[in-house]
KOLDRENNU-904391 format. One record per residue: residue in one letter; x, y, z of N, C-alpha, C, O in turn. Coordinates in nm, 3 decimals. Atoms other than C-alpha are relative to their C-alpha. Last residue first. Layout:
BEGIN
<r->a; n_u->X; n_v->Y; n_w->Z; ca_u->X; ca_v->Y; ca_w->Z; c_u->X; c_v->Y; c_w->Z; o_u->X; o_v->Y; o_w->Z>
...
This chain:
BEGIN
<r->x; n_u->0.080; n_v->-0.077; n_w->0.120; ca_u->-1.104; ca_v->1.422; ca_w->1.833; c_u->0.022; c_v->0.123; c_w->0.009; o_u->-0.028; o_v->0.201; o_w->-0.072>
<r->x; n_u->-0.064; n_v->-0.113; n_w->0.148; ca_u->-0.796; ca_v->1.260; ca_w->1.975; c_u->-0.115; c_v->0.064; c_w->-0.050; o_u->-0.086; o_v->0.112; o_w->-0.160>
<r->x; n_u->0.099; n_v->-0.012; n_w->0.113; ca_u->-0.913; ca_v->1.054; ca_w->2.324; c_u->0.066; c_v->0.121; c_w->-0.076; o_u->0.119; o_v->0.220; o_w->-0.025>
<r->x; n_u->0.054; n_v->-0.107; n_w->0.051; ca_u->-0.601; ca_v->0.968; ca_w->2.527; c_u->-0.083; c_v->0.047; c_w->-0.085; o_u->-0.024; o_v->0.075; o_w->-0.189>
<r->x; n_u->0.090; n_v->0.010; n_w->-0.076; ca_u->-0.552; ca_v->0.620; ca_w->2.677; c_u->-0.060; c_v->0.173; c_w->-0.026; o_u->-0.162; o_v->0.213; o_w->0.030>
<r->x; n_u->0.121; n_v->0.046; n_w->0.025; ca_u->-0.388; ca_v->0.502; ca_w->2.369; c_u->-0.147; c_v->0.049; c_w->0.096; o_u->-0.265; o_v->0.030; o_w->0.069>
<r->x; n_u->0.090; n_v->-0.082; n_w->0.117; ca_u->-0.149; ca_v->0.742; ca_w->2.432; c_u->-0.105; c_v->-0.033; c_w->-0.065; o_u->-0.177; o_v->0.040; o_w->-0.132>
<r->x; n_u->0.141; n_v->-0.063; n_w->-0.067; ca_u->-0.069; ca_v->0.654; ca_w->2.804; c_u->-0.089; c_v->0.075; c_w->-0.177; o_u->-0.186; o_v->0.148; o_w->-0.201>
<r->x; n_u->0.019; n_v->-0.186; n_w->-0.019; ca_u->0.200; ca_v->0.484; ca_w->2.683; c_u->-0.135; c_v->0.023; c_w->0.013; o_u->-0.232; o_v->-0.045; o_w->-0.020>
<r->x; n_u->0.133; n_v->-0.010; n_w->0.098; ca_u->0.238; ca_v->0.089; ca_w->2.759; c_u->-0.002; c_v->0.140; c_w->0.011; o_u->0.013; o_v->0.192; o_w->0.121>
<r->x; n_u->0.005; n_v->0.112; n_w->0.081; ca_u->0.559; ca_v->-0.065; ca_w->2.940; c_u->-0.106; c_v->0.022; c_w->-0.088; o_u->-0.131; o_v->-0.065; o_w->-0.171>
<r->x; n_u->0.123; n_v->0.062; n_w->0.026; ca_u->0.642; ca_v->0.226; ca_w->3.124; c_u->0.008; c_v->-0.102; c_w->-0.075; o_u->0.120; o_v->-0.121; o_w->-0.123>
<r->x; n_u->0.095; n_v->0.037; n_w->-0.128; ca_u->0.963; ca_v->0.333; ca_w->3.310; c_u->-0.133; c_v->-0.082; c_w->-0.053; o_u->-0.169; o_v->-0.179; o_w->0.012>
<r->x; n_u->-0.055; n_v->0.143; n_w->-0.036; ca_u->1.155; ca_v->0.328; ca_w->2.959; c_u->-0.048; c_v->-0.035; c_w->0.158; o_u->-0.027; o_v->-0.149; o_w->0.199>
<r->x; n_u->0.066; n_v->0.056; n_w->0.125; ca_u->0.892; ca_v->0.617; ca_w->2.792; c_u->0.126; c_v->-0.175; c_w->0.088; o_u->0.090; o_v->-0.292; o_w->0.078>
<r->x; n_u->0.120; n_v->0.025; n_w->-0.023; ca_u->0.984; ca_v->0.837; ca_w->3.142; c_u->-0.042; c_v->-0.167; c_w->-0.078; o_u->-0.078; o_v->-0.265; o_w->-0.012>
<r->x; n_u->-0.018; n_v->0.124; n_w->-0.094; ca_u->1.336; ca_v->0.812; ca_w->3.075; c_u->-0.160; c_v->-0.019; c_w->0.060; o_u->-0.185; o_v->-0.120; o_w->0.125>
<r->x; n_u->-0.077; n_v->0.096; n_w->0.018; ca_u->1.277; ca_v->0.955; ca_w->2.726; c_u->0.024; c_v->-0.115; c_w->0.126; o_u->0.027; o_v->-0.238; o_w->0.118>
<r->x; n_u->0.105; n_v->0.105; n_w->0.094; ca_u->0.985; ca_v->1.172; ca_w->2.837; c_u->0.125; c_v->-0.106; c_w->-0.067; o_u->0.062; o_v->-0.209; o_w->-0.091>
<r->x; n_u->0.091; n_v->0.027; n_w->-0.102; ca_u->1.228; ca_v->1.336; ca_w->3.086; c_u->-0.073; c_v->-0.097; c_w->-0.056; o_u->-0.074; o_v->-0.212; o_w->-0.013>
<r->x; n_u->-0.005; n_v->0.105; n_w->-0.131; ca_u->1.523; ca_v->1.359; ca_w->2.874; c_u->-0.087; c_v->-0.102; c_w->0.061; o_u->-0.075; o_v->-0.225; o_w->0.071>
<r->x; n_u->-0.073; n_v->0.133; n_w->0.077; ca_u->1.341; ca_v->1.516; ca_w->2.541; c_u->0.049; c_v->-0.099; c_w->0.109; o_u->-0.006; o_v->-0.208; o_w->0.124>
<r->x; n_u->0.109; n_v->0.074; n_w->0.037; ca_u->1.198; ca_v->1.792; ca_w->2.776; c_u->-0.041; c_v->-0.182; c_w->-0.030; o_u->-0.108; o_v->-0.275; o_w->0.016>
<r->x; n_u->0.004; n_v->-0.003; n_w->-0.112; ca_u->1.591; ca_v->1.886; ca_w->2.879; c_u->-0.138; c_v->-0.079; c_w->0.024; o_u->-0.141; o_v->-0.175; o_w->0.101>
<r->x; n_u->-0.126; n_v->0.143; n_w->-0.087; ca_u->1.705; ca_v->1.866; ca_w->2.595; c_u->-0.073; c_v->-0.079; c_w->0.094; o_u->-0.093; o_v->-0.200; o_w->0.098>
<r->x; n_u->0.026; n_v->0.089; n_w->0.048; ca_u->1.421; ca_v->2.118; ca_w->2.434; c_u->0.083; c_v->-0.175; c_w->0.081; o_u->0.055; o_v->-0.290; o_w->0.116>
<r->x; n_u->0.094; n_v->0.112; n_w->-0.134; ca_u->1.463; ca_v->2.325; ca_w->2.733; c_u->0.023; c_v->-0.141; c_w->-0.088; o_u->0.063; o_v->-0.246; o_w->-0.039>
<r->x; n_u->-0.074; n_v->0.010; n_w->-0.096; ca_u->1.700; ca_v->2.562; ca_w->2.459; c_u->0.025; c_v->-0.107; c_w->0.099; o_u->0.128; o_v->-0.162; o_w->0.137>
<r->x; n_u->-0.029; n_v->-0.065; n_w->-0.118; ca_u->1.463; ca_v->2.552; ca_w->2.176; c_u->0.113; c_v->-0.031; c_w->0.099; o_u->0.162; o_v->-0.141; o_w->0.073>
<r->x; n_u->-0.122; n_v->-0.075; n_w->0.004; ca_u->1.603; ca_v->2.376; ca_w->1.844; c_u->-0.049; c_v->0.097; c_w->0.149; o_u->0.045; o_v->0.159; o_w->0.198>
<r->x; n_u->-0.151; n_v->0.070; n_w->0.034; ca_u->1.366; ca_v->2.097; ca_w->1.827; c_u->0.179; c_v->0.120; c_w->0.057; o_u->0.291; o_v->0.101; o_w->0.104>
<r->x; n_u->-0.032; n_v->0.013; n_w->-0.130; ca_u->1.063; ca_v->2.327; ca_w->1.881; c_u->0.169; c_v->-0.105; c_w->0.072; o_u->0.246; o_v->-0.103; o_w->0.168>
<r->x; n_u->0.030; n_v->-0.086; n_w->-0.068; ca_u->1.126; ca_v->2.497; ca_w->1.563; c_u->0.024; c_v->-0.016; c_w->0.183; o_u->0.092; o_v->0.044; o_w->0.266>
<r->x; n_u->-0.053; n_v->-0.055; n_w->0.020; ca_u->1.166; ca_v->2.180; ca_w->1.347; c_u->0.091; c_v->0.122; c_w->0.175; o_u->0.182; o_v->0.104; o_w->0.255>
<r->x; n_u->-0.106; n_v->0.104; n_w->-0.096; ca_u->0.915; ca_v->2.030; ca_w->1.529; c_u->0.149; c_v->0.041; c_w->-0.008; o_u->0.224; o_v->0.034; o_w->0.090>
<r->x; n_u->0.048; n_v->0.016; n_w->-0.198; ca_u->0.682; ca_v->2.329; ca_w->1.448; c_u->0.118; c_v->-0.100; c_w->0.074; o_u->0.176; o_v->-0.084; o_w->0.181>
<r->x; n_u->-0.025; n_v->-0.131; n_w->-0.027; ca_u->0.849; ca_v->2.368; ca_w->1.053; c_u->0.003; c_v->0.024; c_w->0.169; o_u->0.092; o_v->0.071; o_w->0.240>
<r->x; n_u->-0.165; n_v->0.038; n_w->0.037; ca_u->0.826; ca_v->1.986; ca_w->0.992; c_u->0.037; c_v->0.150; c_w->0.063; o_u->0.120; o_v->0.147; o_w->0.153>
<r->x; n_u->-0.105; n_v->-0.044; n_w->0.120; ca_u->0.450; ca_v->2.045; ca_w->1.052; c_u->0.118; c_v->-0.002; c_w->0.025; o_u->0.132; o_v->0.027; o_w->0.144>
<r->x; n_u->0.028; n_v->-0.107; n_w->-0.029; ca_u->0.201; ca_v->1.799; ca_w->1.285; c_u->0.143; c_v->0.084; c_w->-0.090; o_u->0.238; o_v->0.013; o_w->-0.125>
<r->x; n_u->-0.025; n_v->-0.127; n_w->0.099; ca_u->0.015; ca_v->1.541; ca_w->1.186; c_u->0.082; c_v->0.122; c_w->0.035; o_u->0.010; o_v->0.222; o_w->0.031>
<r->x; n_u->-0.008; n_v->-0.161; n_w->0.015; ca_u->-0.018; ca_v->1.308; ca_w->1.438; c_u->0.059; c_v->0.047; c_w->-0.125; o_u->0.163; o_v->0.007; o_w->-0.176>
<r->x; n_u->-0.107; n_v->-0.109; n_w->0.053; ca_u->-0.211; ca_v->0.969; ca_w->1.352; c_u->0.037; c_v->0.117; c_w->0.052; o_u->-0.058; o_v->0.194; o_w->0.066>
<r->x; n_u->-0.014; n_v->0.117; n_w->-0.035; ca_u->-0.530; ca_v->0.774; ca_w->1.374; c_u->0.172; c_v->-0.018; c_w->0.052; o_u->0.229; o_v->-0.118; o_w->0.096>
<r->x; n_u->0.094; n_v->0.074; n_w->0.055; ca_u->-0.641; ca_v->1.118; ca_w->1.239; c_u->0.080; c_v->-0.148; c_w->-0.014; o_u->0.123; o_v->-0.183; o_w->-0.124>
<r->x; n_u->0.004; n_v->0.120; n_w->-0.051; ca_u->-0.469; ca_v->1.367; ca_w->1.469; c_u->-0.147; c_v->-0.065; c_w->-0.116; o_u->-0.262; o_v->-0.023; o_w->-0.130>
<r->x; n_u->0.122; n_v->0.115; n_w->0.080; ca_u->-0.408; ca_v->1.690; ca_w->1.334; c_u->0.038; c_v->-0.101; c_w->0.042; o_u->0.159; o_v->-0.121; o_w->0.049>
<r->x; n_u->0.005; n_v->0.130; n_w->0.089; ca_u->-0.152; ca_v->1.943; ca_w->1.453; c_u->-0.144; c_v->-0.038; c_w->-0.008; o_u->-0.244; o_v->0.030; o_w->0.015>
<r->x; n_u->-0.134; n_v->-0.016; n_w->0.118; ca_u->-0.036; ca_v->2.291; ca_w->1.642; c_u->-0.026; c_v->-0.089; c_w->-0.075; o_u->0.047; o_v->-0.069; o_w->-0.172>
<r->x; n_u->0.029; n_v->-0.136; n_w->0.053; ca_u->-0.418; ca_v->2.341; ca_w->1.900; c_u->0.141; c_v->0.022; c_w->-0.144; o_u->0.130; o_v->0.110; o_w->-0.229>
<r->x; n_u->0.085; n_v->-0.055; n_w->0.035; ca_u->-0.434; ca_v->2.004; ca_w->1.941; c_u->-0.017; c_v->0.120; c_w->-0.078; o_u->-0.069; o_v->0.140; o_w->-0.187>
<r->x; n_u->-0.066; n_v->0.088; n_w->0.118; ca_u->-0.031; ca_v->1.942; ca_w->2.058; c_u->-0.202; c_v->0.019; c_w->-0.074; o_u->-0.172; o_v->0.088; o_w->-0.171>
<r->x; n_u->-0.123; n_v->-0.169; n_w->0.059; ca_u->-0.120; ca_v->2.213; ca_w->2.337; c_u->0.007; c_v->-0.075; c_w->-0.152; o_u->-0.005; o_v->-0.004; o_w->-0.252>
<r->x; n_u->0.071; n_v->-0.100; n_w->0.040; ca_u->-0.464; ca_v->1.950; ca_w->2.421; c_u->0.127; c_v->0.134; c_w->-0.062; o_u->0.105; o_v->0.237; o_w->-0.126>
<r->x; n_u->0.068; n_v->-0.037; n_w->0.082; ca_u->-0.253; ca_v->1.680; ca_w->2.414; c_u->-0.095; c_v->0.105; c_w->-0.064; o_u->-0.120; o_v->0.123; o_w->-0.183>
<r->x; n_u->0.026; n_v->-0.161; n_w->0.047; ca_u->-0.015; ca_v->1.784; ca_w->2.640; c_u->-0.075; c_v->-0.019; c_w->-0.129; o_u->-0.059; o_v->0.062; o_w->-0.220>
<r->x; n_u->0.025; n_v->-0.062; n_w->-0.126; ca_u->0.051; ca_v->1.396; ca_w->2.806; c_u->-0.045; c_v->0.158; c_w->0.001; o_u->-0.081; o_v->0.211; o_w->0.106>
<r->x; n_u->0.074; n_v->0.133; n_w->-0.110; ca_u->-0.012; ca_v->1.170; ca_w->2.534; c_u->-0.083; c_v->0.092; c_w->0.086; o_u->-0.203; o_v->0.111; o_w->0.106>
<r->x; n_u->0.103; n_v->-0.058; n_w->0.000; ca_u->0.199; ca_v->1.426; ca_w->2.341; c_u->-0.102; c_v->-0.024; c_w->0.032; o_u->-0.186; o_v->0.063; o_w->0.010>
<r->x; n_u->-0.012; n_v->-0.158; n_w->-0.009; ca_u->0.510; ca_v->1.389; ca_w->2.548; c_u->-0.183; c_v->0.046; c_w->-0.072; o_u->-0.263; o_v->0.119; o_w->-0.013>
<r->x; n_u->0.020; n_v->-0.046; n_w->-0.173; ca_u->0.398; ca_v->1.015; ca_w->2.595; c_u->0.016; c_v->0.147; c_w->-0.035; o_u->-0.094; o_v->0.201; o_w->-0.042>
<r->x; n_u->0.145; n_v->0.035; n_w->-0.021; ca_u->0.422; ca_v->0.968; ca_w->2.171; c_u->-0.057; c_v->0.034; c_w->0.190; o_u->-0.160; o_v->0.097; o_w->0.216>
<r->x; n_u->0.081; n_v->-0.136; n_w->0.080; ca_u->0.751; ca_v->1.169; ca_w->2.135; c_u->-0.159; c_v->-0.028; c_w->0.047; o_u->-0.236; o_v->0.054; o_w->0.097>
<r->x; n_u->-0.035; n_v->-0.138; n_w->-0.061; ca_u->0.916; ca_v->0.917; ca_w->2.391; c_u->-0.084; c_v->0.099; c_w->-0.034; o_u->-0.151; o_v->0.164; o_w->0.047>
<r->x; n_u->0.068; n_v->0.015; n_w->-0.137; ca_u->0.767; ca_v->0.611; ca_w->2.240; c_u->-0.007; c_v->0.077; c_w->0.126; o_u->-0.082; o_v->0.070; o_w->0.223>
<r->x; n_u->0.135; n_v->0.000; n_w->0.034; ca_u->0.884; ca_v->0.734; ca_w->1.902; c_u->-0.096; c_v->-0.026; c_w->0.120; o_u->-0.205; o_v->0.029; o_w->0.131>
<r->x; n_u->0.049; n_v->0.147; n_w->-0.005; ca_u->1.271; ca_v->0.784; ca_w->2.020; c_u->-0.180; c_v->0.041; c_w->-0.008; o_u->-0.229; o_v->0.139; o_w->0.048>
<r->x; n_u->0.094; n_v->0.052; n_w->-0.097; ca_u->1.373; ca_v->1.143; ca_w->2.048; c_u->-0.065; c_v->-0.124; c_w->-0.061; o_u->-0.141; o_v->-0.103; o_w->-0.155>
């Protein structure tokens, strides 16, 4: 998954991506979790959406998400 992809997916579920990582300018989140979610089933299918999503936009909505 392309970085502009990953970044909208958590853009958009920040609060799920909250409760598994750390954000300090930054995600943080463990090799084990991506790992993990990497290998679900949907995963494809997730990965798609926010992939053709991330080439519809010209700016991700991740700046527009507050991290504390």
């Amino acid at each position: 998954m392309r970085k502009k992809a990953f970044d909208l997916m958590v853009a958009e579920n920040c609060e799920t991506f909250r409760t598994v990582g750390m954000f300090d300018k930054r995600w943080y989140l463990s090799d084990l979790y991506l790992k993990e979610l990497s290998e679900k089933s949907f995963f494809e299918l997730v990965a798609a959406k926010y992939e053709m999503m991330a080439k519809e936009k010209r700016r991700s909505p991740a700046d527009e998400c507050i991290m504390h």
